[in-house]
C-alpha positions in Angstrom: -26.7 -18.2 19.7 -25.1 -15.1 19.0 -25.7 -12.5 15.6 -23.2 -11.3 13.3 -23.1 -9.1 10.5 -21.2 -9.4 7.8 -20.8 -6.4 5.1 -19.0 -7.4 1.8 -18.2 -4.6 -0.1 -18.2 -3.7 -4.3 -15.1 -5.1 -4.8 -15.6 -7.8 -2.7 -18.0 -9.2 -4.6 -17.2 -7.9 -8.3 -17.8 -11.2 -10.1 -19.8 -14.4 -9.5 -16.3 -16.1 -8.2 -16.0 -13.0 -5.4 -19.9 -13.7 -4.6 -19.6 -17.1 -4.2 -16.0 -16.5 -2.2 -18.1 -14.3 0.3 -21.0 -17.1 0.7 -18.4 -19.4 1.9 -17.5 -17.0 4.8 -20.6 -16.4 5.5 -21.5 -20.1 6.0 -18.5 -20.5 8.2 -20.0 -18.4 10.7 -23.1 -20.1 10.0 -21.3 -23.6 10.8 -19.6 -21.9 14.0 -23.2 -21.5 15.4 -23.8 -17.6 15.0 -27.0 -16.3 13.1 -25.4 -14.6 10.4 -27.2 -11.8 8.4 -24.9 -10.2 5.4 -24.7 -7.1 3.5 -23.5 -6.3 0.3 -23.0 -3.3 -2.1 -23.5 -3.0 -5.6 -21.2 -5.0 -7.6 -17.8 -3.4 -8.6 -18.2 -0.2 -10.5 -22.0 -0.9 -11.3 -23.2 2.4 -9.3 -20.8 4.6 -11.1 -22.2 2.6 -14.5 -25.9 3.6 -13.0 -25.1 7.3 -12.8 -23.3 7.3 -16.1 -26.4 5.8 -17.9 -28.6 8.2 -16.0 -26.7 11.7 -16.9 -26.6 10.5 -20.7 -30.4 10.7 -20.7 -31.0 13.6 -18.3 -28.3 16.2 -17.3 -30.0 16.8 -13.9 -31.7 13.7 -12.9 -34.5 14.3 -10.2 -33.2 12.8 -7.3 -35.9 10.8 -6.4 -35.2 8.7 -9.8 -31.9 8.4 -8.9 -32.6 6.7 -5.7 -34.7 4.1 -8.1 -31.8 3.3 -10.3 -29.3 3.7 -8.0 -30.9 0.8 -5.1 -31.3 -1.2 -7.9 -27.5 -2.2 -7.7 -27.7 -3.7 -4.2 -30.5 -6.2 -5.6 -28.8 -7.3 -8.3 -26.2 -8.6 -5.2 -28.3 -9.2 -2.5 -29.8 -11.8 -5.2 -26.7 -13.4 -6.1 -25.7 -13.9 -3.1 -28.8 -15.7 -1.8 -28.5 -17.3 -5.0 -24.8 -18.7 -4.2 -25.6 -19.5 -0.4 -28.4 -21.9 -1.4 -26.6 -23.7 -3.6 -23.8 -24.6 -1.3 -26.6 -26.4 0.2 -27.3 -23.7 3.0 -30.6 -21.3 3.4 -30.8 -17.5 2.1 -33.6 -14.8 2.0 -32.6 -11.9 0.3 -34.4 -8.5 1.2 -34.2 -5.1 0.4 -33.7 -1.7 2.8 -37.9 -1.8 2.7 -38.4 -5.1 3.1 -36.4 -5.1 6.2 -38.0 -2.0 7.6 -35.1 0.4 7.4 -37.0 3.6 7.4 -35.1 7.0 6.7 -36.1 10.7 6.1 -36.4 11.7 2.7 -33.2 13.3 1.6 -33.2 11.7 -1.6 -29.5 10.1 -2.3 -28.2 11.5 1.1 -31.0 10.2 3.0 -30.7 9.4 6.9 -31.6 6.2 8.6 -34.6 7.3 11.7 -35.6 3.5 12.6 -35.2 -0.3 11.9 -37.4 -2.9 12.4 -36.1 -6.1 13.8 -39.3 -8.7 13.8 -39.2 -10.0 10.0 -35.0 -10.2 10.3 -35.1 -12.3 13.6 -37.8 -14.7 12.4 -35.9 -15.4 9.2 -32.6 -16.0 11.5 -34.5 -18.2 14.1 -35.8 -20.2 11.0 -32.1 -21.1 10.0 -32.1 -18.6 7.2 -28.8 -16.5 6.8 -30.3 -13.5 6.0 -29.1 -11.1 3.0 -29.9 -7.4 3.3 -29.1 -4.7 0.5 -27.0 -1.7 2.1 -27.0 1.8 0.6 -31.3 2.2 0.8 -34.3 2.5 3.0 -38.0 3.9 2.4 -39.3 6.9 3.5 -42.5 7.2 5.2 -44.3 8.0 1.6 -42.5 3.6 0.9 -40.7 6.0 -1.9 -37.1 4.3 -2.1 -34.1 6.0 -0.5 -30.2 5.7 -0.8 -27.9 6.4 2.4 -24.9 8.6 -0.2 -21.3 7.4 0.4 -20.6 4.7 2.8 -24.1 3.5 2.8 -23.8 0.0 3.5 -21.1 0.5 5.6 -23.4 2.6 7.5 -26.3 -0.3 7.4 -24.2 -2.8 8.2 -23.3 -1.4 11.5 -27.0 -0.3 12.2 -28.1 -3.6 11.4 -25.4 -4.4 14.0 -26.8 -2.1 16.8 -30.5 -2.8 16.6 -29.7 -6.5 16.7 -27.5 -6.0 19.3 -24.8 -8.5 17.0 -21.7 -9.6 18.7 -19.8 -7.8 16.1 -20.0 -5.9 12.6 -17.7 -7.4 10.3 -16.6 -5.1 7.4 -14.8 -7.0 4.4 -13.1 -5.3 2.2 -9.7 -4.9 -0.5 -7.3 -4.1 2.6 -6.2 -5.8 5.3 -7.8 -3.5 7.9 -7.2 0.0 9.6 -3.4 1.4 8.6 -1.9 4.0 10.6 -2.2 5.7 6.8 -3.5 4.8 3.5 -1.3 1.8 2.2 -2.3 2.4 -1.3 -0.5 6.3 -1.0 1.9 5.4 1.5 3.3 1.2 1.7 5.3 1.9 4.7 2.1 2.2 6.4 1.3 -0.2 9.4 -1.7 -2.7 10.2 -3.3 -1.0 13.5 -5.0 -3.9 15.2 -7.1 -2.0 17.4 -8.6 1.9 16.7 -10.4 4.1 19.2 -13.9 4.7 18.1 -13.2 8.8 18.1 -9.4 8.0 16.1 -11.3 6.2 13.7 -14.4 9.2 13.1 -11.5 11.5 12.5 -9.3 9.4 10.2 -12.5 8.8 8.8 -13.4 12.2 8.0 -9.6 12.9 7.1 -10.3 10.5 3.9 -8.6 7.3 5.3 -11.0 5.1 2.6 -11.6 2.2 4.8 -14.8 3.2 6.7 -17.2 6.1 6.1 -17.4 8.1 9.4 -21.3 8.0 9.8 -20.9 4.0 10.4 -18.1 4.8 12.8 -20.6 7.4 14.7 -23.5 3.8 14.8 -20.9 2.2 16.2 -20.0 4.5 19.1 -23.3 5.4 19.6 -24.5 2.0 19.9 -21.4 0.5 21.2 -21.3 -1.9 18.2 -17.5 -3.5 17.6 -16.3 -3.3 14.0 -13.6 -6.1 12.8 -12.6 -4.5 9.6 -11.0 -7.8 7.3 -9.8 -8.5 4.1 -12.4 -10.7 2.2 -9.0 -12.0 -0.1 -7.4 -13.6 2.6 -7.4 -14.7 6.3 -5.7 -11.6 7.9 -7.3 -11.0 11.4 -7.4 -7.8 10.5 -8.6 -4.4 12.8 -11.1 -3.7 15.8 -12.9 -0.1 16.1 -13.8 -0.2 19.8 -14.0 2.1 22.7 -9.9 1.7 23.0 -7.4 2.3 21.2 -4.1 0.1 20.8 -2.0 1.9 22.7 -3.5 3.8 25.6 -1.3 7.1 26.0 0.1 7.0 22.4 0.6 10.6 20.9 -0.2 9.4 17.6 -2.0 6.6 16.2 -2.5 7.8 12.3 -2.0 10.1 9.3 -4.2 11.0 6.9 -4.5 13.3 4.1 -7.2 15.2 2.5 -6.2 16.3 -1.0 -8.7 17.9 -2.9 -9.7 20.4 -0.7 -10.1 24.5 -1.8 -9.3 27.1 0.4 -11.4 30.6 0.7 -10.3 33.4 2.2 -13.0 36.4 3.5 -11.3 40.0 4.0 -12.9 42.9 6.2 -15.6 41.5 7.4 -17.8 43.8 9.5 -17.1 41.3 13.3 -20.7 41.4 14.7 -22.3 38.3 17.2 -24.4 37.1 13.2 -21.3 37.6 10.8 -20.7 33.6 11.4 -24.0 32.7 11.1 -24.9 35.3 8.3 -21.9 33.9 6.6 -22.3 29.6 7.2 -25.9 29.3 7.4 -26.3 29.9 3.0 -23.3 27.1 2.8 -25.1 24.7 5.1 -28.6 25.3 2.9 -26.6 23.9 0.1 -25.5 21.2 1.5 -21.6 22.3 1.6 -19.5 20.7 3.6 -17.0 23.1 5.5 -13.8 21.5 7.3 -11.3 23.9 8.5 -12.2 27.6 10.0 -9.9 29.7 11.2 -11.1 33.6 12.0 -8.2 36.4 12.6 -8.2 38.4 15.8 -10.6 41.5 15.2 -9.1 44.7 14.3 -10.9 47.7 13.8 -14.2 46.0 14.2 -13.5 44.2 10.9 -12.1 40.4 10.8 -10.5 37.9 8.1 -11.9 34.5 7.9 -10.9 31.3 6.0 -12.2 28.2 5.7 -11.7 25.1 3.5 -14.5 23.1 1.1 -13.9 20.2 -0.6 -12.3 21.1 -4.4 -15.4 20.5 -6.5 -17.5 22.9 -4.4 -15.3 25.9 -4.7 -17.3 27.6 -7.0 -20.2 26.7 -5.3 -19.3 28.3 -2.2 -18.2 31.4 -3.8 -21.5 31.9 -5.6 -23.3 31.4 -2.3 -21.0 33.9 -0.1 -20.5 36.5 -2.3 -23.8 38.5 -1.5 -23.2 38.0 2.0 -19.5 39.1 2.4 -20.8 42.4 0.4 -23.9 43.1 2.9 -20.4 42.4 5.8 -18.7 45.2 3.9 -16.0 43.0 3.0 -14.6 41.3 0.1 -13.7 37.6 -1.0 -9.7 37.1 -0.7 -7.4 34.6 -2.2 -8.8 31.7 -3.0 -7.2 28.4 -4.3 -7.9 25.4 -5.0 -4.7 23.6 -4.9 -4.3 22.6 -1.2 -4.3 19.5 0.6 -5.0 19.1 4.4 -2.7 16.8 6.2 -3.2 15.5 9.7 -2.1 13.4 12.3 -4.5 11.5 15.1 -4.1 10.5 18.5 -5.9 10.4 21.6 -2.5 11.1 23.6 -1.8 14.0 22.2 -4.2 16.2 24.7 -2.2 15.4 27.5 1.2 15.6 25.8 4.1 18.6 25.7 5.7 19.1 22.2 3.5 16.8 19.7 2.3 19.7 17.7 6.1 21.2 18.0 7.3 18.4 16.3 4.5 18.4 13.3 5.9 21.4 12.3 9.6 21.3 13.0 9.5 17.9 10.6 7.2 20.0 8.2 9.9 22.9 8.1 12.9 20.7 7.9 11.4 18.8 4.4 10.9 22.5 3.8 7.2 22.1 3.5 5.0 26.0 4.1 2.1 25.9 6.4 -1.2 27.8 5.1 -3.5 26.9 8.0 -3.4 25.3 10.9 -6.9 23.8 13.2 -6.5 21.7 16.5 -8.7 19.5 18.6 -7.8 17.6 21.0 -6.9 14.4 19.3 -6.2 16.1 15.6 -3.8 18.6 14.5 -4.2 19.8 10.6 -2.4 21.6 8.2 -3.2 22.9 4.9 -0.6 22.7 2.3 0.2 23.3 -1.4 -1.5 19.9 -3.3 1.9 19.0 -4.9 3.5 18.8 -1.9 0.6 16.9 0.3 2.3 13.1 -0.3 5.5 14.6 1.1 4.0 16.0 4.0 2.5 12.9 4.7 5.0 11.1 4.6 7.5 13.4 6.9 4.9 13.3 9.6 4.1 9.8 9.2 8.0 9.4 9.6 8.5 11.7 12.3 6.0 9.7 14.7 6.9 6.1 13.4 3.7 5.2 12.8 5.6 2.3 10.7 7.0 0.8 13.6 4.6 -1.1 15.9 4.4 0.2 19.9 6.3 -1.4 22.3 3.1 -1.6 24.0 1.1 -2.3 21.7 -2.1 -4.5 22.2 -1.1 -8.5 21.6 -4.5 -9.5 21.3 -7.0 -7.1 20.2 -9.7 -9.4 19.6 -10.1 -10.2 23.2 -12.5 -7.5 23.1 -15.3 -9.1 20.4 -14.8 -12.5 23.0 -16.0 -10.6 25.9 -18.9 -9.5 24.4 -20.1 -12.5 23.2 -20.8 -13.4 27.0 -22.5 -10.1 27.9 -26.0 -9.0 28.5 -26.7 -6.0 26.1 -26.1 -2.5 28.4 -29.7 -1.2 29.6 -28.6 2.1 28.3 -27.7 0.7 24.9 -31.1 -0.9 24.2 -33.1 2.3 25.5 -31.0 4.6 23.2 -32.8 2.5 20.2 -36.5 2.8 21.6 -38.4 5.2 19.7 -35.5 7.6 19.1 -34.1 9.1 15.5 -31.1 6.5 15.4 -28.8 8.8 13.1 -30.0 11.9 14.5 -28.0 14.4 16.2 -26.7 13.2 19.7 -24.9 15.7 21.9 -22.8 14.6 25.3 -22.1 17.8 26.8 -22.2 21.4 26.4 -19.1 22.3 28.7 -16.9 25.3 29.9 -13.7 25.8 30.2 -13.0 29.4 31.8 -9.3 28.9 32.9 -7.4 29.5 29.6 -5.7 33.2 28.2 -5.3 33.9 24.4 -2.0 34.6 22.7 -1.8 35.9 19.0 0.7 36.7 16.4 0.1 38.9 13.6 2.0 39.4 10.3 4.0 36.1 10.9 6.3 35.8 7.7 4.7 32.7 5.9 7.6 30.9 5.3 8.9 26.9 6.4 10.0 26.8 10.2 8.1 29.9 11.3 5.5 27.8 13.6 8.1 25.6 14.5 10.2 27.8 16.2 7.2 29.4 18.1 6.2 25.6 18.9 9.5 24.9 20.1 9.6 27.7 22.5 6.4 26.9 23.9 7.3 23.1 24.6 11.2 23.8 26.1 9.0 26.6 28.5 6.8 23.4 29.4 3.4 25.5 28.2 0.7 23.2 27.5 -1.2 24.9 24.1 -4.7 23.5 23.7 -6.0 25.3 20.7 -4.2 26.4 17.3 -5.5 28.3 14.9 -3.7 30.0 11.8 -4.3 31.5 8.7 -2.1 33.4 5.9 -3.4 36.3 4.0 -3.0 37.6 0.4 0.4 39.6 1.0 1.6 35.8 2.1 1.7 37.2 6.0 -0.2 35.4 9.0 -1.9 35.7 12.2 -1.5 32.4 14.7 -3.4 32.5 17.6 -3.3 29.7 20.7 -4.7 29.0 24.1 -2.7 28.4 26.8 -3.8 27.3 30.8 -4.7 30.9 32.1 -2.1 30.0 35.2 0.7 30.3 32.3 -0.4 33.1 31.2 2.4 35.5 32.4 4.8 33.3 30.8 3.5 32.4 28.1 3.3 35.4 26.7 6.6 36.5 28.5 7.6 33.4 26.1 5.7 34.6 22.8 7.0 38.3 23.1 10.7 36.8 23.1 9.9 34.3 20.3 8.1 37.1 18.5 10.4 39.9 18.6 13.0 37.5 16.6 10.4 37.4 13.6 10.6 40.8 11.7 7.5 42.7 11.7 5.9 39.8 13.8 3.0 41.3 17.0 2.1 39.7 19.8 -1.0 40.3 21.8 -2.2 38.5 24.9 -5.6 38.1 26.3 -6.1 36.8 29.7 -9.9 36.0 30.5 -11.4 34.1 27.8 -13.9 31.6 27.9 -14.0 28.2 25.6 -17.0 26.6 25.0 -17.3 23.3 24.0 -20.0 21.2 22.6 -19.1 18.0 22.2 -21.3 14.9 21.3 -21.8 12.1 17.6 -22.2 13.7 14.5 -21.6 17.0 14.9 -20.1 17.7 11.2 -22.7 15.4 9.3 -25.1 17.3 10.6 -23.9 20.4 9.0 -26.9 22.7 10.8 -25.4 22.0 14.5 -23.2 24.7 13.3 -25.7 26.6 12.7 -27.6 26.0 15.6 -24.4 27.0 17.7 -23.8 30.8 16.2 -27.4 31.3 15.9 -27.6 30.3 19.8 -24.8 33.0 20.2 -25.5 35.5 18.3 -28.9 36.1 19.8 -27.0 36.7 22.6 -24.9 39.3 21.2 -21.6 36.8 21.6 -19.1 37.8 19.5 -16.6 34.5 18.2 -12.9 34.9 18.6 -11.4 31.6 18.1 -12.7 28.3 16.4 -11.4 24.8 16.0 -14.1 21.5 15.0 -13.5 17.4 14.8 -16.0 14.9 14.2 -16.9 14.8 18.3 -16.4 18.1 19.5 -16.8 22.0 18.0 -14.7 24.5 20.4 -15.0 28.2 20.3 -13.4 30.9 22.4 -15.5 34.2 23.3 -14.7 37.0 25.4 -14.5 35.7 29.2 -17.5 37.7 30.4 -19.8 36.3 28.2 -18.8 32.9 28.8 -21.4 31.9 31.2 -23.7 33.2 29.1 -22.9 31.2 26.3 -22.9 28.0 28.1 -25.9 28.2 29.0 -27.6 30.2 25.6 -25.9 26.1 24.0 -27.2 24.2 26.6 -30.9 25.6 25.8 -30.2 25.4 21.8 -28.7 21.5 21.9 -31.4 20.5 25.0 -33.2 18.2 23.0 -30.5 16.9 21.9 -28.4 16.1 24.9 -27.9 12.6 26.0 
């Protein structure tokens, strides 16, 4: 007999008709012969209520209060629903994050999940009980009551899933399942039947709204499947698995990001510590930092931008000021009227032209680019706010993510039958014994020490401008790996890339020719770099690998030249002599960590 979760959430069970809507699926399962353990959220808008009630009586609520009121919602459901269960005749225990044993850290109201116990969960099961669990909370070691912050009961739902080694996590919700977009911004977006595991952490992270990406991390960690359903209706819905739908495709999805802020840092003093001096306060406060792009050094002094989510803006500010003053520079244009759009695809590393044809699209709707970061499967831009729905939709158009592949997967859900008949992975079960289950898990430390450098400084900023260089890069049959660009206060900007250090000659024959079309544009080249990678699960919700990185360099004297991070790996590029030297200054720093 086989385990499944099943994780209902707010909206799915708003009101006593939604509840008992959701008992009835989860008795179906029961009736199919699985052991079926649910979890819910808070009803509806009853966490935002909570919050509202407890800033009318204190302006700053003490966090750990706030983890009292707040897990207080999730047993109001977890109650119902037991409630609903038993009388359609079947049996229900309710328990709470403590009463199952979920134990976390204690970061009050962003707390982490370390361990779950399993015994009291599988006796209730093998005693016929469908078993209802309260996402969003834990205990600490102190028993004090913690909540998991956004996506928590997606996030317990899936760990549930892994340390009971279920056939599947099954996430309800108000959509159909994974869209190559959001359907609620964009209608023309498409059901995806099947998502890669890494596509999904990006989209994730990108603001796609179906799935927070620390449940999509469980689930690769763990190799968990997720079947993300609609709990109005029948659809079959989405699978997150190891594959995605269509193996090769350039592009599986779009997303945008819109209330992002942009801050700009001018003359800073380049040294080995300037990153570090610079994102170590930001991590302290708990700041979350997406896009960094760093101008080539001139001059021993360097630009740097980087983008933080809207509300934080002043935040950030406050907290690099002092810093930016002891680098002898000074804190740029700043705005917080961007958006970041991107597109997703595991293809796209081994394909000519994909980021050519971003931009072209971009420049014919006559959309400007303010930044642009790569990884291997993401490409983003940073645009003006009011124009991020038009952006998404020209890129969404430009890669059809509305039409469905003509090799597209038929039968997606082959996958969840297979594992139904298999003996849990050795490897799996060992990665839960006596190990921090959301802590920081790295795969590799690599180098790559056979890519050259090519920038361009005082690009007008202005629609078409990367397209063209694009363009001449892809018709040359140059493969570019990493993109980074950033425009300055005068609305000029530096673009740098990496190209295979066997192109180098014409590449940059390529970029001079390109270049000297662009008034006032410069090109410099730069043979022997080095590009370090350290790639792994989690590595941007655990904003202090970061940290751990340029601290790990900079004791080494390693100056950064290049930068570019996703949910699954961080790249930077440093001068190629020190390259060794870096890899293995990472390898010691993440040891503990590596897998």
């Amino acid at each position: 007999m086989g385990i499944v979760v099943q994780k209902f959430g707010g909206t799915s069970v708003a009101n006593s008709q939604l509840i008992l809507s959701a008992a009835r699926k989860a008795i179906r399962a029961h009736q199919e012969g699985q052991q079926v353990v649910v979890v819910v959220s808070a009803m509806g808008k009853n966490t935002d209520h909570l919050i509202e009630l407890a800033h009318e009586v204190n302006e700053n609520p003490p966090t750990r209060e706030m983890d009292m009121l707040l897990s207080t919602g999730e047993q109001v459901s977890v109650a119902l629903m037991a409630m609903a269960i038993d009388s359609l005749g079947y049996k229900a225990v309710s328990l709470t994050g403590g009463q199952i044993g979920i134990r976390t850290d204690s970061s009050h109201t962003k707390a982490r999940i370390k361990s779950i116990s399993t015994e009291r969960v599988k006796k209730l099961l093998d005693e016929g009980n469908i078993v209802i669990a309260a996402g969003f909370q834990g205990i600490d070691e102190n028993f004090d009551i913690t909540t998991l912050g956004r996506g928590g009961s997606d996030t317990t739902a899936v760990a549930l899933a892994a340390v009971l080694d279920a056939e599947t996590c099954e996430i309800y919700t108000d959509v159909d399942g994974v869209y190559t977009t959001d359907p609620r911004i964009l209608p023309e977006a498409r059901l995806a039947r099947k998502v890669s595991y890494d596509e999904m952490l990006e989209l994730a992270s990108l603001g796609a709204g179906v799935m927070h990406s620390r449940s999509i991390e469980f689930g690769k960690k763990f190799d968990v499947p997720i079947h993300v359903r609609s709990s109005l209706s029948d659809v079959p819905g989405s699978v997150i698995v190891n594959e995605p739908e269509v193996v090769g495709a350039v592009v599986s999805g779009a997303a945008m990001t819109k209330d992002e802020a942009r801050v700009t840092l001018r003359g800073i003093d380049n040294q080995p510590e300037t990153m570090l001096r610079i994102f170590e306060p930001i991590a302290n406060k708990k700041i979350s930092v997406d896009m960094i792009v760093q101008g080539t050094p001139s001059k021993g002094r360097t630009t740097l931008a980087f983008t933080v989510p809207r509300n934080e803006l002043a935040l950030t500010l406050k907290t690099v000021r002092p810093v930016v003053e002891q680098l002898g520079g000074e804190i740029g244009e700043c705005s917080d009227q961007v958006s970041k759009v991107s597109v997703v695809g595991l293809g796209m590393a081994e394909q000519y032209g994909v980021a050519e044809r971003m931009f072209r699209a971009l420049s014919i709707a006559g959309i400007n680019i303010q930044m642009i970061t790569t990884s291997e499967i993401k490409i983003s831009v940073l645009v003006d706010r009011n124009e991020s729905l038009r952006a998404l939709r020209t890129v969404h158009e430009e890669f059809k993510l509305h039409q469905l592949p003509e090799n597209a997967v038929t039968d997606p859900f082959t996958t969840l039958a297979k594992r139904r008949s298999r003996v849990a992975p050795v490897e799996v079960i060992s990665r839960l014994q006596g190990v921090d289950m959301e802590g920081l898990t790295i795969d590799d430390v690599l180098l790559d020490d056979q890519q050259s450098r090519i920038t361009f400084g005082n690009l007008p900023c202005q629609p078409g401008v990367a397209a063209q260089i694009f363009s001449a890069f892809s018709q040359g049959r140059i493969f570019v790996d990493m993109i980074v660009q950033n425009t300055d206060d005068q609305n000029r900007s530096d673009l740098s890339i990496t190209v295979p250090r066997n192109q180098f000659r014409e590449a940059l024959a390529v970029a001079n020719t390109v270049g000297g079309s662009l008034p006032g544009a410069t090109v410099v080249g730069k043979e022997e770099i080095a590009k370090l990678v350290v790639a792994g699960i989690g590595l941007r919700s655990h904003t202090g690998m970061a940290i751990t990185m340029f601290r790990a360099l900079a004791e080494c004297g390693i100056s950064l030249e290049m930068i570019s991070t996703s949910e699954v790996r961080v790249n930077v590029v440093v001068d190629g002599s020190v390259g060794r030297a870096g890899l293995d200054a990472l390898r010691t720093a993440f040891a503990k960590a590596l897998r």
